[in-house]
BALOBA-1460 file (C-alpha; in Angstrom, 3 decimals):
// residues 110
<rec num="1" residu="x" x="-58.576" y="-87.328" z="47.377"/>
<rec num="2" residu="x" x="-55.991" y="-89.363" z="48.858"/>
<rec num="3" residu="x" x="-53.081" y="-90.985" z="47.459"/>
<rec num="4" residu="x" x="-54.356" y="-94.908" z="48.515"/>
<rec num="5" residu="x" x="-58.204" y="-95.296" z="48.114"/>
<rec num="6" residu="x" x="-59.659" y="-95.875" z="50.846"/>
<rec num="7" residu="x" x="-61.654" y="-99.423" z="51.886"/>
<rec num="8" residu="x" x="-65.217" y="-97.071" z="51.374"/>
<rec num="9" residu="x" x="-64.485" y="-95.854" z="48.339"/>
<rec num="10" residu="x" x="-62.891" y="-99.390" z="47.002"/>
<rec num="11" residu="x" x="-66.923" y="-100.833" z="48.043"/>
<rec num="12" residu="x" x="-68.455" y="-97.903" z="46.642"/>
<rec num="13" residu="x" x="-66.465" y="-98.649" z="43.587"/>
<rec num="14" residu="x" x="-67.637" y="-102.479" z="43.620"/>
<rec num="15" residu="x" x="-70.743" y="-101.881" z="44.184"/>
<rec num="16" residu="x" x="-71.505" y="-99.444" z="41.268"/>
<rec num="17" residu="x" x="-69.528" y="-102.161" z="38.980"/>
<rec num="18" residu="x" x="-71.954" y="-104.677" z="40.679"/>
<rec num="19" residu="x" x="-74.950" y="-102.808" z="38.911"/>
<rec num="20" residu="x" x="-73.071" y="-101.362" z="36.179"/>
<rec num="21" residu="x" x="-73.224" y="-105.108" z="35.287"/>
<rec num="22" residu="x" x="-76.649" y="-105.807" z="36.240"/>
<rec num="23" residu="x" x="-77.883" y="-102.785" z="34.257"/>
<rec num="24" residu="x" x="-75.986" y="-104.352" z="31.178"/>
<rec num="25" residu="x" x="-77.525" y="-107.738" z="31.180"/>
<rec num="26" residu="x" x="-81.017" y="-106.097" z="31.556"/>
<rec num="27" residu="x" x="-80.847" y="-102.608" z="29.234"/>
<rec num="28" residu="x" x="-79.066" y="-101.100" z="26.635"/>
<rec num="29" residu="x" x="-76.918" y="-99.126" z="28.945"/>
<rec num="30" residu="x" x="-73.647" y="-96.930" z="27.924"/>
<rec num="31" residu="x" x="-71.108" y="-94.399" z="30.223"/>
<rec num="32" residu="x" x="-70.067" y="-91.805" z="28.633"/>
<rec num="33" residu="x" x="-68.253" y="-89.014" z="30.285"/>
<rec num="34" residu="x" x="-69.736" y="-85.209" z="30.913"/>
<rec num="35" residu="x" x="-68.005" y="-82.095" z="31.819"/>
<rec num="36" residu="x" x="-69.674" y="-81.485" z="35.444"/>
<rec num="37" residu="x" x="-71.397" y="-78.950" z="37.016"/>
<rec num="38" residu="x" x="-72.090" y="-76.714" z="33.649"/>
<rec num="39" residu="x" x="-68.355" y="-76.934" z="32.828"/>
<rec num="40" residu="x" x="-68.172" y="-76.257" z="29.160"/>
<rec num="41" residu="x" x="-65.809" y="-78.265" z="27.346"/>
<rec num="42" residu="x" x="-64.178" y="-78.718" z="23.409"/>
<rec num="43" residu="x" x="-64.057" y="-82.845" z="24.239"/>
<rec num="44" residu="x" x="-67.499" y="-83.380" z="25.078"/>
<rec num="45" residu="x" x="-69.071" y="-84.886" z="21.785"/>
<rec num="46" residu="x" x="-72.087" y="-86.963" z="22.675"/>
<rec num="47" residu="x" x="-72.412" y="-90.351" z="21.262"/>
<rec num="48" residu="x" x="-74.349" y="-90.228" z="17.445"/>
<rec num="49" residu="x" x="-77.968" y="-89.589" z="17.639"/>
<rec num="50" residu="x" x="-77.485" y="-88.241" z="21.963"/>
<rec num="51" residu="x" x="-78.827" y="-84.720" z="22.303"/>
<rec num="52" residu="x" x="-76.188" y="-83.077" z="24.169"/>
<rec num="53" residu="x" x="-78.848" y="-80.656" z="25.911"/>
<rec num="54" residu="x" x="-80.452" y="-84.042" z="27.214"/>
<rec num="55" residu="x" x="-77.092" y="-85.559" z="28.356"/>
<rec num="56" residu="x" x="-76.651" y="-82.057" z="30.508"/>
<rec num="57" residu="x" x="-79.666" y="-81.762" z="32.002"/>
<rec num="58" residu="x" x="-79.071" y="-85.725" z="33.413"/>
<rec num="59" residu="x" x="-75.758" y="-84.917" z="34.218"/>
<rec num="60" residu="x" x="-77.252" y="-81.817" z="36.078"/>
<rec num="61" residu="x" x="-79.877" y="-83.615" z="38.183"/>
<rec num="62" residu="x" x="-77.227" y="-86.489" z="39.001"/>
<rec num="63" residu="x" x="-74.860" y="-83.585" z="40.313"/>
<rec num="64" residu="x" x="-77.694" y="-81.883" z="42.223"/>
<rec num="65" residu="x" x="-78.896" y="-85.402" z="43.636"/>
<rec num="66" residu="x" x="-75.403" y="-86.086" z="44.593"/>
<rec num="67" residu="x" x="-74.855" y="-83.092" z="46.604"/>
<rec num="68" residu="x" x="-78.074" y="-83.799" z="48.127"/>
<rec num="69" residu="x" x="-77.217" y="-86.679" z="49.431"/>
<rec num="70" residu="x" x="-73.465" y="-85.441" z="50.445"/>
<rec num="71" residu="x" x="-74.956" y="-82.393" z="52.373"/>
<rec num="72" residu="x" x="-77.379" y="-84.785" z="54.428"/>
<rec num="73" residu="x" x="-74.361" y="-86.918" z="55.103"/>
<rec num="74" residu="x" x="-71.961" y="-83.775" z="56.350"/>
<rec num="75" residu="x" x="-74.781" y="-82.765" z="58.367"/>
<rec num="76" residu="x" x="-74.676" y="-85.764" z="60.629"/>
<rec num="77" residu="x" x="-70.808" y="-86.546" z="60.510"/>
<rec num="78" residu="x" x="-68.568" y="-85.907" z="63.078"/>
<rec num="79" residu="x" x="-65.511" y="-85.295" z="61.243"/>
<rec num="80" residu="x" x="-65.993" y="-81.307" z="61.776"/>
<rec num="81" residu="x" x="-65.454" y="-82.052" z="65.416"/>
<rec num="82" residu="x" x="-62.767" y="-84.462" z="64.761"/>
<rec num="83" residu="x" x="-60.708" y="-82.062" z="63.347"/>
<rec num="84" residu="x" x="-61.060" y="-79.300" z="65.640"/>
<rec num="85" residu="x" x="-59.755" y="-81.618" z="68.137"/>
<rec num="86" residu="x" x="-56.798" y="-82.529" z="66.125"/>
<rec num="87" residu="x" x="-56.458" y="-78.893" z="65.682"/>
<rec num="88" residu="x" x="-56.846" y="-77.934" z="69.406"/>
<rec num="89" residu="x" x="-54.453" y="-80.899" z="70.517"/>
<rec num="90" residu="x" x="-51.713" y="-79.450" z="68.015"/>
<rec num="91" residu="x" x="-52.070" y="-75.671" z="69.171"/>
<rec num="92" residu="x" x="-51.842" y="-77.349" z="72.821"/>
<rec num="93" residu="x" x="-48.431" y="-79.245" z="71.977"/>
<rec num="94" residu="x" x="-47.300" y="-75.855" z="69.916"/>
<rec num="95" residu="x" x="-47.900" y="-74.172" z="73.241"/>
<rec num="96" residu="x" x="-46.426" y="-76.758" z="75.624"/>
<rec num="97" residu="x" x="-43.071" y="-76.608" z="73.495"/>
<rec num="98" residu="x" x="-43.060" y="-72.324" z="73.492"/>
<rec num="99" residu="x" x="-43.493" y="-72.897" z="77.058"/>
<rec num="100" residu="x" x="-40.605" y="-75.564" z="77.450"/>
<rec num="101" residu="x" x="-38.038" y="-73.764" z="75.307"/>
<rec num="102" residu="x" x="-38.956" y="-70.685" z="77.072"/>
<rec num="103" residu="x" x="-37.978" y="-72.331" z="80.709"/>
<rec num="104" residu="x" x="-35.143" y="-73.558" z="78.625"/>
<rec num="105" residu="x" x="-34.346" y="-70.372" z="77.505"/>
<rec num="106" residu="x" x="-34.842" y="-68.859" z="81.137"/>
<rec num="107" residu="x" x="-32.624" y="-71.603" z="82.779"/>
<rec num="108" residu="x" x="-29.801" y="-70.895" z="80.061"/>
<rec num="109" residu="x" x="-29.422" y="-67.458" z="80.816"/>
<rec num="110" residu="x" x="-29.681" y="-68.073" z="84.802"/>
């Protein structure tokens, strides 16, 4: 992640507080925190009366619905191509400068 969030991720972020705060005028609604992805973890101690099997398996499908949803959205982004043309344009300029100091080089010794 980087450094500064970015304007997305800020209206991602506002919109799940949006109906985080819906949710809590309409149901009984808590967050609690889960280790991801089967992670095991000492900290994890499920609210009083919360099966921790239960809490998992949520957890689980969220995870698996999430990575759903990023895969379709990798699928049909163009950021793959973006940077292999950011990577092609630097091994061009690395090239152009070998080439330059090479002339350089050349002329130096002529």
């Amino acid at each position: 992640l980087r450094t500064q969030p970015s304007l997305e991720r800020w209206l991602l972020w506002q919109q799940l507080d949006d109906l985080r705060r819906e949710l809590l005028t309409t149901c009984d609604l808590a967050f609690l925190w889960c280790p991801s992805h089967g992670k095991e973890s000492d900290d994890f101690r499920p609210p009083s009366g919360m099966d921790p099997s239960l809490i998992r398996e949520f957890n689980h499908r969220a995870d698996t619905e999430a990575t759903r949803w990023r895969d379709a959205a990798c699928a049909v982004s163009m950021r793959g191509e973006w940077h292999a043309k950011v990577a092609a344009a630097a091994k061009w300029s690395d090239d152009v400068l070998a080439m330059a100091a090479e002339v350089a080089d050349l002329y130096m010794r002529n």
